[in-house]
N, C-alpha and C positions, 0 to 999 in steps of 0.2 A: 319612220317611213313606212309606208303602208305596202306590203307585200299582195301580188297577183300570183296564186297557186293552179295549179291545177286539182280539181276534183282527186282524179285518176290516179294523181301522184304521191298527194298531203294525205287522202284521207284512204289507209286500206287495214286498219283495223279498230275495232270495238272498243278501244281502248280511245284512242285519238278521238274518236267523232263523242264517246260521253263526255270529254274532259272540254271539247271544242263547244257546246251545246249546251250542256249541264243535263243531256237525254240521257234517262235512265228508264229501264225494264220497267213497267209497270209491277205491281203485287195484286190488281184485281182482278178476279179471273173474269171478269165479266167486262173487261174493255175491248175485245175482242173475240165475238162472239159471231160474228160472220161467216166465219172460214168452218164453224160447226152447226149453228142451229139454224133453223127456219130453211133450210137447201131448197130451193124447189125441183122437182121432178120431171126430168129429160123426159122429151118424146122418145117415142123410138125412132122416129127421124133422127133428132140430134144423137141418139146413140150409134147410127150406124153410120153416120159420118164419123163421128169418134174412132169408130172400129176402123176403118178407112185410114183416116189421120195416125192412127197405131201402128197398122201396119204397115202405112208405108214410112215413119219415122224408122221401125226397126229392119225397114229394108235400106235403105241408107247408114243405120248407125250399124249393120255388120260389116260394109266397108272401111269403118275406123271413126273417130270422132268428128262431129258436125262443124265447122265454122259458124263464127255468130249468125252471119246471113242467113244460113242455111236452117239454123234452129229458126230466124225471126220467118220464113217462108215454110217452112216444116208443119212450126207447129202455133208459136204464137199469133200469125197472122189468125190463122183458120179459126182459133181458141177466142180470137180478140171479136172475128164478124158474130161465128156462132152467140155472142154471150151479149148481142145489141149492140157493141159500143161503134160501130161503124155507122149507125143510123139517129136518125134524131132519137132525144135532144142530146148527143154526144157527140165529139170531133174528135178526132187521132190527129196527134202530133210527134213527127218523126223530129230525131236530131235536134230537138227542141232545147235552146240555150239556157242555163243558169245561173244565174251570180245573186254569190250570197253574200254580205259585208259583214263581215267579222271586225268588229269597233274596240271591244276589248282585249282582241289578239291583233288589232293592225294588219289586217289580212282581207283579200278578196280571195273567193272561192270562187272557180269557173270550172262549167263542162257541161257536155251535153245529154240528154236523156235519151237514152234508144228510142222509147217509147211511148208517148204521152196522151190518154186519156182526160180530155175538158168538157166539163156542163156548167155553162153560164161562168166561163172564168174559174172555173174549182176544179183543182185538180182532182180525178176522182183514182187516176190509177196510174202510179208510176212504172214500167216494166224495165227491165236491165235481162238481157240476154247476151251471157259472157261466156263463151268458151274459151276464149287468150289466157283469161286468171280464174282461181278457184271458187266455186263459191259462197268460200268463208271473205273472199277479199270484195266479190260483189256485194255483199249486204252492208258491209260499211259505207259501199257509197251511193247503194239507192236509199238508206237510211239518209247521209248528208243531202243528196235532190228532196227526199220530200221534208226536210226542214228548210228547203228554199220554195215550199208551198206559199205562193200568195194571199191565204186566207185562213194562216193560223186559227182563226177559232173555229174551223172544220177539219173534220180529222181526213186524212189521205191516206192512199191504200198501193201499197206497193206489191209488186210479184217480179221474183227473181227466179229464173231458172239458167240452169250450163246445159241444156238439151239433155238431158236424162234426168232432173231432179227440178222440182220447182218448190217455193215456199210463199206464202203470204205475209204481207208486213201492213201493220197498220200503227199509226202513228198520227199523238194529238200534241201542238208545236204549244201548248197555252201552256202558263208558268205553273207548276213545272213540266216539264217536256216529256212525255213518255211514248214508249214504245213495246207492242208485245208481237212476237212470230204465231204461226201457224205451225202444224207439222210438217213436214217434208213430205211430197209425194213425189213416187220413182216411176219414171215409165219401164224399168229395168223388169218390173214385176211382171213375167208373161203369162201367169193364169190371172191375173188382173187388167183391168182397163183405169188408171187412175186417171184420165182425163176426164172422166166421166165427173168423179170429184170436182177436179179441178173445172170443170165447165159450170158447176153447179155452184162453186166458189164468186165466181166473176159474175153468174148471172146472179147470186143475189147482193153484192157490192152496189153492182149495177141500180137495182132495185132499193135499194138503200138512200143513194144519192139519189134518183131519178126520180 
């Protein structure tokens, strides 16, 4: 009998989603090389809306921790227009459904995506903004959405953050299935602007696909 799970529920650790998949770490360092080389270089426009976007995050987050919505109107929205994906040839897709068929576990996998980034059908960028769970339990299951990417033989690009931290995930579904992160950047850092990074992360993703 084939079981219907939830995403949110089956899948919240590293452990479950390698064993569900057969997705394991890559060992080349070079499969993921986006999140560091070729960056392109912010205007000083785009940086002082950055500066902007910083400050008013850490004027909200001294009141106490952000709610998801809050982080996705904070910081992701503003992260998402600045970096192109708002505009052609790109679409954002909110709450966007997924079902994966697991045949050799007898299992449907369902749930929805915060955040979804399309060009011509391909996913280019999955987002997950969780403040409810931690985000060692977020990564397991923007890792499971983007092996429910429609065009396995292109690689998909995920970004997870809990409003104070975010990280890069990139992920190729072709046999065998791999997967490698990015480092973590903290908006906690106040003699730093790590958006800045991270704006420069997305616009060259962008740039990649596009």
């Amino acid at each position: 009998m084939v079981k219907t799970l939830a995403i949110s529920k089956s899948i919240t650790t590293m452990e479950e989603i390698e064993q569900k998949f057969n997705l394991l770490p890559t060992s080349n360092d070079q499969f993921f090389t986006e999140w560091f080389q070729e960056l392109p270089e912010l205007t000083d426009e785009e940086k002082l809306a950055l500066d902007k976007i910083h400050q008013r995050f850490f004027r909200h987050r001294k009141r106490g921790e952000l709610a998801e919505g809050t982080v996705n109107l904070l910081l992701v929205s503003p992260l998402l227009e600045l970096a192109g994906f708002f505009d052609e040839p790109f679409f954002i897709s909110t709450e966007s459904q997924v079902e994966i068929i697991l045949e050799d576990h007898d299992e449907i996998l369902r749930g929805r995506i915060d955040t979804l980034v399309i060009h011509q059908k391909l996913w280019v960028l999955v987002v997950e903004s969780k403040r409810s769970i931690s985000m060692e339990a977020a990564i397991p299951q923007a890792l499971t959405y983007m092996m429910g990417n429609p065009n396995p033989e292109k690689p998909v690009y995920g970004l997870v953050c809990d409003g104070s931290l975010f990280m890069f995930i990139k992920v190729l579904a072709q046999d065998p299935p791999q997967y490698d992160f990015s480092d973590t950047f903290s908006l906690l850092l106040l003699r730093q602007n790590k958006l800045y990074e991270i704006l420069s992360v997305l616009k060259r993703i962008g740039s990649a696909i596009a």
